[in-house]
Short mmCIF file of the C-alpha atoms (twelve columns), coordinates in Angstrom:
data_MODEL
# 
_entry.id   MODEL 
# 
loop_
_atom_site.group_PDB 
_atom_site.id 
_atom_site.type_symbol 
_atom_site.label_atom_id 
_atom_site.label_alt_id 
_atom_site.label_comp_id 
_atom_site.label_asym_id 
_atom_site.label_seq_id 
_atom_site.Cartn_x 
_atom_site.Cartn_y 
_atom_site.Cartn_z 
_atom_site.pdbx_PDB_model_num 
ATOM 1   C CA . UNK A 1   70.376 -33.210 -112.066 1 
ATOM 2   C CA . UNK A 2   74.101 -33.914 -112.087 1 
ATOM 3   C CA . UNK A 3   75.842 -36.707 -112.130 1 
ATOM 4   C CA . UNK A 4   76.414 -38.068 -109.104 1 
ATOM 5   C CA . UNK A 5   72.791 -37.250 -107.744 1 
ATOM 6   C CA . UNK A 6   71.740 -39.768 -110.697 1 
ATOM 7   C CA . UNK A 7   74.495 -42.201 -109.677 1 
ATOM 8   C CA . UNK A 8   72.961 -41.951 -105.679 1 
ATOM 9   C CA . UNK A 9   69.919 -43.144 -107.274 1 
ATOM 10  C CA . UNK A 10  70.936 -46.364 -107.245 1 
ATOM 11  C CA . UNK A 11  73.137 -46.895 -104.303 1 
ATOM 12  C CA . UNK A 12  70.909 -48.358 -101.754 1 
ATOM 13  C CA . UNK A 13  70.237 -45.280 -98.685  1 
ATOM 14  C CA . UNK A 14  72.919 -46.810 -95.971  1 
ATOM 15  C CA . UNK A 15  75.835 -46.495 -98.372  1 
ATOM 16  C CA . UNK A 16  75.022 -42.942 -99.157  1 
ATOM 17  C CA . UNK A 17  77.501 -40.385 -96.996  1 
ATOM 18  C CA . UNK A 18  74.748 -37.403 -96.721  1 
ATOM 19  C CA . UNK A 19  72.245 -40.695 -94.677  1 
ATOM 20  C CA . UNK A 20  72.500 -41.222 -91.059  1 
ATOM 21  C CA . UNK A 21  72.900 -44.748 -90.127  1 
ATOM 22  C CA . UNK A 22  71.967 -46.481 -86.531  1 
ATOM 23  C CA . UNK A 23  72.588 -50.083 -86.519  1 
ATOM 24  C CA . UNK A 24  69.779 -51.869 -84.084  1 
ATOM 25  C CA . UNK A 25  70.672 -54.660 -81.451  1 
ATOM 26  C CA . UNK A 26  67.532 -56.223 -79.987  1 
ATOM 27  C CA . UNK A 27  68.510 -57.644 -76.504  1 
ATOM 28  C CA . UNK A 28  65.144 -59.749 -75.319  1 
ATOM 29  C CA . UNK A 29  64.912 -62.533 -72.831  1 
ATOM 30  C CA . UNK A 30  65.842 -63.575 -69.234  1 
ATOM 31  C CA . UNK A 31  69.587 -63.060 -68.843  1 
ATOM 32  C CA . UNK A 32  71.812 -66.401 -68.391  1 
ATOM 33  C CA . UNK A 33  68.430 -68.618 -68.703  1 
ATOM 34  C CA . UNK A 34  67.633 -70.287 -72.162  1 
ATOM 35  C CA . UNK A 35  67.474 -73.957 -72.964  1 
ATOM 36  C CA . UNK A 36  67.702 -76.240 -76.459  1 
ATOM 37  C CA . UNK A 37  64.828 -74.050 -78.308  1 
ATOM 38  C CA . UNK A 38  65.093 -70.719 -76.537  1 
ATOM 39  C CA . UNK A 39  68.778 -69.253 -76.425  1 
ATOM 40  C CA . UNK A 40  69.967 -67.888 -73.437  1 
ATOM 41  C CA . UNK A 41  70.914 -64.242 -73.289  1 
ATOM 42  C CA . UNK A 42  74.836 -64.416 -72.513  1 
ATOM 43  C CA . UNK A 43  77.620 -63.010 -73.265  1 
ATOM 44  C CA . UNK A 44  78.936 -66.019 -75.941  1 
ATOM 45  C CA . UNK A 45  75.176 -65.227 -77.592  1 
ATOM 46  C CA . UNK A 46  75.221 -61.768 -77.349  1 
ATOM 47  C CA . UNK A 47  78.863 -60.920 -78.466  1 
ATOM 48  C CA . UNK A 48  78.915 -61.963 -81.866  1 
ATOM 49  C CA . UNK A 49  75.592 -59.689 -82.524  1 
ATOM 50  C CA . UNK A 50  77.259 -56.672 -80.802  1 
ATOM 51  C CA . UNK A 51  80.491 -57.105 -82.471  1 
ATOM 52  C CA . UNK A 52  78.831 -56.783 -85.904  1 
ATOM 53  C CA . UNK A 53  76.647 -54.189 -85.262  1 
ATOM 54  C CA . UNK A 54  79.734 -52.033 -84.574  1 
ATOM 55  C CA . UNK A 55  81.843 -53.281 -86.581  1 
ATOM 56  C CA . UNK A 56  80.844 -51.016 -89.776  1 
ATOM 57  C CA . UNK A 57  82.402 -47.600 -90.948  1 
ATOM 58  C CA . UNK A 58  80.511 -44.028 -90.515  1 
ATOM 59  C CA . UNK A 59  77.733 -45.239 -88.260  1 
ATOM 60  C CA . UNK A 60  75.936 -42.332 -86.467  1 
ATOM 61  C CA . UNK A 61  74.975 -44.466 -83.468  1 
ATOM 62  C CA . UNK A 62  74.087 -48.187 -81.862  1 
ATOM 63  C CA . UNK A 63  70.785 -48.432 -80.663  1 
ATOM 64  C CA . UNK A 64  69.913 -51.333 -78.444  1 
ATOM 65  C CA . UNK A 65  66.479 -52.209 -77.111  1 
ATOM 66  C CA . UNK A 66  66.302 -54.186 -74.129  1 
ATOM 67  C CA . UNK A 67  63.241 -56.079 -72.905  1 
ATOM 68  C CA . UNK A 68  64.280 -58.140 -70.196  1 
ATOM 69  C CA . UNK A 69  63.226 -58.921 -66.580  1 
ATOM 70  C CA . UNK A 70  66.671 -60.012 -65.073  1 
ATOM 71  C CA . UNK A 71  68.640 -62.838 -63.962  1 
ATOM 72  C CA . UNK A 72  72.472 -63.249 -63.795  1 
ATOM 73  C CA . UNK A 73  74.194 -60.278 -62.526  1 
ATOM 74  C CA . UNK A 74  77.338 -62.071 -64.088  1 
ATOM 75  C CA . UNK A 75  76.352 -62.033 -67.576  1 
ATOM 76  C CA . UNK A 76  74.480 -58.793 -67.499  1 
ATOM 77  C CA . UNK A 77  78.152 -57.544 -65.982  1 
ATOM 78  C CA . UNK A 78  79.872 -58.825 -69.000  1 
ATOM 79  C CA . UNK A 79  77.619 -57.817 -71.898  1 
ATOM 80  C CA . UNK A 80  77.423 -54.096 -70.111  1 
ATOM 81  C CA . UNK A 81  81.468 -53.948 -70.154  1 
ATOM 82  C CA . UNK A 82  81.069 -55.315 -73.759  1 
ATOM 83  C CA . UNK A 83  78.879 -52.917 -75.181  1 
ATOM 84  C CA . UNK A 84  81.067 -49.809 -73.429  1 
ATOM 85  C CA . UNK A 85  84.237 -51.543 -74.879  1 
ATOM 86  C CA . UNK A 86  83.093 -51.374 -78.244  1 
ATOM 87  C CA . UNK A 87  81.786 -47.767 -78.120  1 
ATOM 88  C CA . UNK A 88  84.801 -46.241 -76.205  1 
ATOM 89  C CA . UNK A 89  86.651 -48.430 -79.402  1 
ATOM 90  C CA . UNK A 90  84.351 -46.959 -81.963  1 
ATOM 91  C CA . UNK A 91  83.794 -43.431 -80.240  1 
ATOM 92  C CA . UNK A 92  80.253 -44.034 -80.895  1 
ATOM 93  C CA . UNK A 93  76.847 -42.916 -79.383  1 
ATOM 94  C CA . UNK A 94  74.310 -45.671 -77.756  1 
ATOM 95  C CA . UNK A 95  71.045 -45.029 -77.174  1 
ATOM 96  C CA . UNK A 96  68.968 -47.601 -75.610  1 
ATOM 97  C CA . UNK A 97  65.192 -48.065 -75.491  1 
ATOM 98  C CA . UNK A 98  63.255 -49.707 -73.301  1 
ATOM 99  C CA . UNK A 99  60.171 -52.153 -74.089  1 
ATOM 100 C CA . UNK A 100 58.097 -53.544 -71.389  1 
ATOM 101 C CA . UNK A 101 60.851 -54.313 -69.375  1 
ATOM 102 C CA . UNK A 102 64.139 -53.300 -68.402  1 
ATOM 103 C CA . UNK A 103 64.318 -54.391 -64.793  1 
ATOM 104 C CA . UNK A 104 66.893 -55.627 -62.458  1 
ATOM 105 C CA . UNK A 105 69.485 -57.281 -64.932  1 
ATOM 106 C CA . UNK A 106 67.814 -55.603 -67.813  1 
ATOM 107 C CA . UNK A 107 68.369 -52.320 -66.107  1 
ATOM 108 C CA . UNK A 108 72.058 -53.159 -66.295  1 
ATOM 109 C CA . UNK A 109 72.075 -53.626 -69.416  1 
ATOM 110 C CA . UNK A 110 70.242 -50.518 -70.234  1 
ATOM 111 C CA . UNK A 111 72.511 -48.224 -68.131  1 
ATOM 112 C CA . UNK A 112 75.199 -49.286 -71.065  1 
ATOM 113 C CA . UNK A 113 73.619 -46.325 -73.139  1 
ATOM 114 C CA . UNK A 114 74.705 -42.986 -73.203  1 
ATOM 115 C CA . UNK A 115 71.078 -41.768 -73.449  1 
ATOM 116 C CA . UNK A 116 68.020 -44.135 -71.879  1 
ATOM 117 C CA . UNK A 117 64.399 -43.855 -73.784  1 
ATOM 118 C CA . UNK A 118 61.615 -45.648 -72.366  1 
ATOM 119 C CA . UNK A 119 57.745 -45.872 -73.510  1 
ATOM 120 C CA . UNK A 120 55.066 -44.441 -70.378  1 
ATOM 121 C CA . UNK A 121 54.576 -47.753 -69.091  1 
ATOM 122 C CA . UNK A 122 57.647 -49.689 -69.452  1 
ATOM 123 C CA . UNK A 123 58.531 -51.156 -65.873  1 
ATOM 124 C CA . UNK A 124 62.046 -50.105 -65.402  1 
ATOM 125 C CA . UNK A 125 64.364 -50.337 -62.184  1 
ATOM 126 C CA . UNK A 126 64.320 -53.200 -59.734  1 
ATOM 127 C CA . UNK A 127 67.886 -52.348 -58.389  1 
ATOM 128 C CA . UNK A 128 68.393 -54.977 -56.182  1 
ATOM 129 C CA . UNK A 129 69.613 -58.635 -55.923  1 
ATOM 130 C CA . UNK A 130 67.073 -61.702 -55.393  1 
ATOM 131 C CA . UNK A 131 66.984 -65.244 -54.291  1 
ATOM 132 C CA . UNK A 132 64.319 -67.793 -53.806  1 
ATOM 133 C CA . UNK A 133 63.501 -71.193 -53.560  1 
ATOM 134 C CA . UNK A 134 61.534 -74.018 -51.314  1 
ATOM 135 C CA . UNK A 135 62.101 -75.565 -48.601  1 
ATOM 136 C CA . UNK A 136 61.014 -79.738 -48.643  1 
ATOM 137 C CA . UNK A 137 62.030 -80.866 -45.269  1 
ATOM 138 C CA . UNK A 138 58.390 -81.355 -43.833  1 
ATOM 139 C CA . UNK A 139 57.184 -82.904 -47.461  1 
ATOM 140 C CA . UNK A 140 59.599 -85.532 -47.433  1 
ATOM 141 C CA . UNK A 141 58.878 -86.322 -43.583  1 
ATOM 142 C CA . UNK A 142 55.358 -86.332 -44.645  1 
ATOM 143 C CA . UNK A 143 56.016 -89.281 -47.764  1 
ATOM 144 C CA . UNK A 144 58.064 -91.449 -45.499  1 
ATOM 145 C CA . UNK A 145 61.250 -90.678 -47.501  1 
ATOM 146 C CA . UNK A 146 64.820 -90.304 -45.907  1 
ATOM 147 C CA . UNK A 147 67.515 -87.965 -46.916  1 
ATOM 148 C CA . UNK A 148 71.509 -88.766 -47.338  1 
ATOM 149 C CA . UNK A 149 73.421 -86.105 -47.525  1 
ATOM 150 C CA . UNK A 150 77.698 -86.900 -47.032  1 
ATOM 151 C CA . UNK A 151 80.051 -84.302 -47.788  1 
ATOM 152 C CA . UNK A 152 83.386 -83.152 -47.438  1 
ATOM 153 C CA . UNK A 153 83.280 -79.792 -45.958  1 
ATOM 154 C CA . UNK A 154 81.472 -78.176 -43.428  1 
ATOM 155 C CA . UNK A 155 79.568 -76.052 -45.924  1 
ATOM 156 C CA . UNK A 156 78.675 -78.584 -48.928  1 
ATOM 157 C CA . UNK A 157 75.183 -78.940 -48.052  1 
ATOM 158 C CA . UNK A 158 74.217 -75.217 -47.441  1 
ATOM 159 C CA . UNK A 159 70.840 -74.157 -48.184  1 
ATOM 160 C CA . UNK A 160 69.987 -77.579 -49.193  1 
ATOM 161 C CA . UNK A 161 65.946 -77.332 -49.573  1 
ATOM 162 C CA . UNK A 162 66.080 -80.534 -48.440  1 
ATOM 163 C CA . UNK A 163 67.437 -79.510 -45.108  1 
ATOM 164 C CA . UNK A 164 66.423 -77.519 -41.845  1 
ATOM 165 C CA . UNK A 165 67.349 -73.903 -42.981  1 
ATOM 166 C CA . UNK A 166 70.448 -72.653 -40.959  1 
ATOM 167 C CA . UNK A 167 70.581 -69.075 -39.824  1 
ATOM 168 C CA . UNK A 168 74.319 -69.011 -40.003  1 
ATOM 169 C CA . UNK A 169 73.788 -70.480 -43.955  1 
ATOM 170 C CA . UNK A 170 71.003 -67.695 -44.685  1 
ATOM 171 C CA . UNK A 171 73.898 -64.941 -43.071  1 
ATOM 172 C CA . UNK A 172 76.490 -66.345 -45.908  1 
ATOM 173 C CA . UNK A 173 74.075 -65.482 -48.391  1 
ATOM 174 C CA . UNK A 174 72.975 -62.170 -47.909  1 
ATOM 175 C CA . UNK A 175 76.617 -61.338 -47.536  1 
ATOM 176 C CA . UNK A 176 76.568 -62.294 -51.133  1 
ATOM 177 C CA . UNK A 177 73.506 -60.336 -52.144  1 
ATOM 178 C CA . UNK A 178 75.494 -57.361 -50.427  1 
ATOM 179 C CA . UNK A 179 78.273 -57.766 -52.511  1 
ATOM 180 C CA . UNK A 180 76.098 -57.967 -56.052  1 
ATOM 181 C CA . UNK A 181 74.051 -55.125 -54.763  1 
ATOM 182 C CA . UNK A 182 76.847 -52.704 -53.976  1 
ATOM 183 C CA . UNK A 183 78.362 -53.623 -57.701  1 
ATOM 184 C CA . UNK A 184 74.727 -52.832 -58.996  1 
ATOM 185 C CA . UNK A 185 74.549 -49.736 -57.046  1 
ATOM 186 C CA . UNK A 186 78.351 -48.503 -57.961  1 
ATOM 187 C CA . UNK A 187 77.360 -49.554 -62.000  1 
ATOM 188 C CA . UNK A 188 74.452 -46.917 -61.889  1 
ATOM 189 C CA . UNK A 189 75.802 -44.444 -59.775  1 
ATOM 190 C CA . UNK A 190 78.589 -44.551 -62.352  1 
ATOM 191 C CA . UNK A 191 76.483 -44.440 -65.526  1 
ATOM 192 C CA . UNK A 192 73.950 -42.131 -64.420  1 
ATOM 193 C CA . UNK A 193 75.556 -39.513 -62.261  1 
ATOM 194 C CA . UNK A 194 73.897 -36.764 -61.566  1 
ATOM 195 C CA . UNK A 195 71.225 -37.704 -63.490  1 
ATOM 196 C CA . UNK A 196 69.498 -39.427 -60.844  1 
ATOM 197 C CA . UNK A 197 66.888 -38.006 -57.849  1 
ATOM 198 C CA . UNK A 198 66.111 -39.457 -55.120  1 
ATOM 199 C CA . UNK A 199 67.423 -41.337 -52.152  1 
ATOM 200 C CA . UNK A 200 69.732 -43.938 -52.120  1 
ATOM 201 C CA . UNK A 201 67.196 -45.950 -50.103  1 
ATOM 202 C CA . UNK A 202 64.051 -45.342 -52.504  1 
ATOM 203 C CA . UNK A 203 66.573 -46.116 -55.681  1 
ATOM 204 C CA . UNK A 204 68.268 -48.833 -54.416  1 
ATOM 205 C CA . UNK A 205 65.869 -50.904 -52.824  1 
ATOM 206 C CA . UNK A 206 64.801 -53.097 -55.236  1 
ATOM 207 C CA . UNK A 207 61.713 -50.911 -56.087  1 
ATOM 208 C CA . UNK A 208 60.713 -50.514 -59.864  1 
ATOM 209 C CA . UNK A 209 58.475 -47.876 -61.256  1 
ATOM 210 C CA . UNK A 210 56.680 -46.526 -64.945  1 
ATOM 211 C CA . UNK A 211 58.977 -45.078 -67.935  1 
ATOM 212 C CA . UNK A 212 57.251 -41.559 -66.303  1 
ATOM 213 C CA . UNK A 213 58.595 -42.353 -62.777  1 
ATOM 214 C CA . UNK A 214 61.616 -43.818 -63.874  1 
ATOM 215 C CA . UNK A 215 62.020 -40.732 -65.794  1 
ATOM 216 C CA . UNK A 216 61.235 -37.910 -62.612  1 
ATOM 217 C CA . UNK A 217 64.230 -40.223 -60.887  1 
ATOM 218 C CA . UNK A 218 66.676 -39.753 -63.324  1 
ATOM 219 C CA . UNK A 219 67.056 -43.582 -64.361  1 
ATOM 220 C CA . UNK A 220 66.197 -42.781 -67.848  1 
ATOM 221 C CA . UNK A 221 66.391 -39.722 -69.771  1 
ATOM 222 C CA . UNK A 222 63.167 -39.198 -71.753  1 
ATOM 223 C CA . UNK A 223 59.928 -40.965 -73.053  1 
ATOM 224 C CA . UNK A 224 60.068 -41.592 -76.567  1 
ATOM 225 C CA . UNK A 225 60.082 -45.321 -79.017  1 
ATOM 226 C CA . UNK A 226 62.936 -46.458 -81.384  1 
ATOM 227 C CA . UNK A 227 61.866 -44.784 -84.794  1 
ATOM 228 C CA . UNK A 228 60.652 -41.057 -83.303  1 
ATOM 229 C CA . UNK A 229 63.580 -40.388 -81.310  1 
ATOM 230 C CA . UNK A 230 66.377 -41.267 -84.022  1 
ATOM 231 C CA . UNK A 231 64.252 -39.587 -86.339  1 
ATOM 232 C CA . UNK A 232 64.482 -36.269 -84.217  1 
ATOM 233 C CA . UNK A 233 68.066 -37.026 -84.038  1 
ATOM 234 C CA . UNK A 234 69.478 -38.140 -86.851  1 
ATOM 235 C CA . UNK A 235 66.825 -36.671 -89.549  1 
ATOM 236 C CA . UNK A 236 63.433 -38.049 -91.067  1 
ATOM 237 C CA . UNK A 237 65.956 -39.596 -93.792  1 
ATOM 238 C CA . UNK A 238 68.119 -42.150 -91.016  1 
ATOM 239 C CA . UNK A 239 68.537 -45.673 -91.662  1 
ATOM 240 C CA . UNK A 240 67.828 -48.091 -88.941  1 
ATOM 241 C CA . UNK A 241 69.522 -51.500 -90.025  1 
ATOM 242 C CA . UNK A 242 68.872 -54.039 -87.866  1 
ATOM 243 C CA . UNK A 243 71.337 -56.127 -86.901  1 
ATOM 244 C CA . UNK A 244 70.213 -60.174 -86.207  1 
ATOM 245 C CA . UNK A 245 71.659 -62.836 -84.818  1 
ATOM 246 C CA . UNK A 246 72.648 -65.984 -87.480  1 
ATOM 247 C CA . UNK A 247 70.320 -69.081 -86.988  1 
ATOM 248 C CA . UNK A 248 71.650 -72.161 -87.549  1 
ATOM 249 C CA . UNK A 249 70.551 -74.834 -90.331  1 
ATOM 250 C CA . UNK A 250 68.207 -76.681 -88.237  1 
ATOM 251 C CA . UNK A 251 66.661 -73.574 -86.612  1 
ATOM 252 C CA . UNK A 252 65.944 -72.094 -90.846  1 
ATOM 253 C CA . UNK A 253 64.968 -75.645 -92.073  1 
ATOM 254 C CA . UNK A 254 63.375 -77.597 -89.423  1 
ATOM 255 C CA . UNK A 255 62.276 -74.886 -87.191  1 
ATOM 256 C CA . UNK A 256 64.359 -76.447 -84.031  1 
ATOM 257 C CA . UNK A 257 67.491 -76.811 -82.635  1 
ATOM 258 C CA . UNK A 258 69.625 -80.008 -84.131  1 
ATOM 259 C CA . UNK A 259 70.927 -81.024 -80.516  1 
ATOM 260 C CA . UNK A 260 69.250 -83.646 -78.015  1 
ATOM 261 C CA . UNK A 261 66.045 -81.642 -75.695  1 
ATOM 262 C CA . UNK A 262 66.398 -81.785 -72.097  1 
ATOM 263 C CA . UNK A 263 62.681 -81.807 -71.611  1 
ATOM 264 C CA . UNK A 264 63.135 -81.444 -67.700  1 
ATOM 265 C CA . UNK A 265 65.300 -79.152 -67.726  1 
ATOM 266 C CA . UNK A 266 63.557 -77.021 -70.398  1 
ATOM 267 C CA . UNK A 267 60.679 -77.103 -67.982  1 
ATOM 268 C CA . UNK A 268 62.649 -75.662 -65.428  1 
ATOM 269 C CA . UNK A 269 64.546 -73.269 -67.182  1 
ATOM 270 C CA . UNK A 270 60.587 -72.012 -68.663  1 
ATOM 271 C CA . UNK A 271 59.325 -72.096 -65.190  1 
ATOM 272 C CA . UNK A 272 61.998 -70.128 -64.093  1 
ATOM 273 C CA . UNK A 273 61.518 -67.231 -66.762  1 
ATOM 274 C CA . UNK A 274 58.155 -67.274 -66.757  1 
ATOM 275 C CA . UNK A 275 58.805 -66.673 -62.423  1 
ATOM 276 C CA . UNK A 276 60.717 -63.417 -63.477  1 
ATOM 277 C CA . UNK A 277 58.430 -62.191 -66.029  1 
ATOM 278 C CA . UNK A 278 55.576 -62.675 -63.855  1 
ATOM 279 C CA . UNK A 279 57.452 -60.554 -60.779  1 
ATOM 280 C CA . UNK A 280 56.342 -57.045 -63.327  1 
ATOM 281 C CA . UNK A 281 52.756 -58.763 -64.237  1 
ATOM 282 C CA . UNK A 282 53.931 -59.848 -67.135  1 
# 
């Protein structure tokens, strides 16, 4: 044995040249939702993570798995451009991998990979733009209770719940959806080319399907998890480092956030998630 195979001995397997390293970014959680004890998936929280897990010399690839049901089109926008900013700056590979859900904003943020893996029953898709809520008019009626509304513009109030619903108001905002859709559209038209089969109006509608129907439309390219498919690629001997975000001292000590809990609005921020989970029975 010469020399430097004794020396390799003791140089732990990422800092050896003849090993493969894939740093591993796990992107979970509703996108631009979080509260005091559950951060928010946004581009200020996300950043710092991606940032380091590029950052190092000789990687093979990034590999990013994404379980997430949606939410803001704007941040999953920014940490899509993000992610292709850093590999374009790094000329690296990313491969992304799907858990139980990549859906709607998590589909975004999926179609930042150069290659798309997904397990036979991850839910995947739901290209489209949402928006509910409730309307209160007849409740409040009901309880005796008046509404005050004053404003200055014609517009303030629109879609208050607490309000008559206004076709002219419900006109404004589908022209929005429109907007967000086509950018959603254009995003995976872009990133998946060819790749895809099918109508416009089956891919595009909102629909979402299995890893194995995803698959037969192009939105992904294969079935496979994390370990087996970098191990086919890079060699049984690859490192996969993954790559955490820092907690801060009173998440490690005390097992909570040290700032003030908005208990209401945690509620509602936990209601809302748990609405967007629920819409792929989960």
């Amino acid at each position: 044995m010469g020399m430097q195979s004794v020396l390799e001995r003791f140089v732990p397997p990422r800092f050896r040249k003849s090993v493969p390293v894939v740093n591993h970014v796990l992107l979970h959680g509703a996108i631009g939702i979080g509260g005091p004890m559950r951060p928010a998936l946004t581009f200020k929280s996300v950043n710092p993570l991606l940032e380091r897990a590029f950052r190092p010399k000789g990687l093979a690839a990034v590999a990013i798995s994404v379980n997430s049901p949606g939410g803001s089109p704007v941040q999953s926008a920014l940490i899509h451009a993000r992610i292709r900013e850093l590999a374009a700056e790094k000329d690296l590979p990313v491969m992304v991998f799907c858990e139980d859900v990549a859906a709607s904003g998590g589909y975004w943020l999926a179609c930042a990979g150069d290659e798309i893996y997904a397990d036979d029953s991850s839910v995947i898709g739901s290209i489209g733009v949402i928006s509910a809520g409730f309307g209160f008019v007849d409740a409040i009626a009901k309880l005796g209770v008046e509404r005050r509304v004053h404003a200055a513009g014609d517009s303030k109030s629109m879609l208050d719940p607490f309000q008559p619903e206004k076709p002219e108001d419900v006109a404004h905002l589908k022209g929005l959806q429109a907007d967000v859709h086509q950018s959603f559209k254009d995003l995976v038209r872009k990133r998946r080319g060819r790749k895809l089969s099918g109508s416009d109006a089956e891919l595009f509608s909102g629909a979402f399907w299995s890893g194995r129907q995803a698959l037969s439309r192009g939105l992904i390219d294969g079935i496979g998890h994390l370990h087996q498919v970098l191990k086919l690629r890079f060699g049984e001997k690859v490192v996969i480092r993954n790559v955490q975000q820092a907690q801060g001292w009173g998440i490690r000590r005390l097992g909570f956030g040290v700032q003030d809990v908005d208990i209401a609005g945690s509620a509602m921020e936990a209601l809302e998630t748990r609405a967007l989970w629920s819409r792929f029975g989960l």
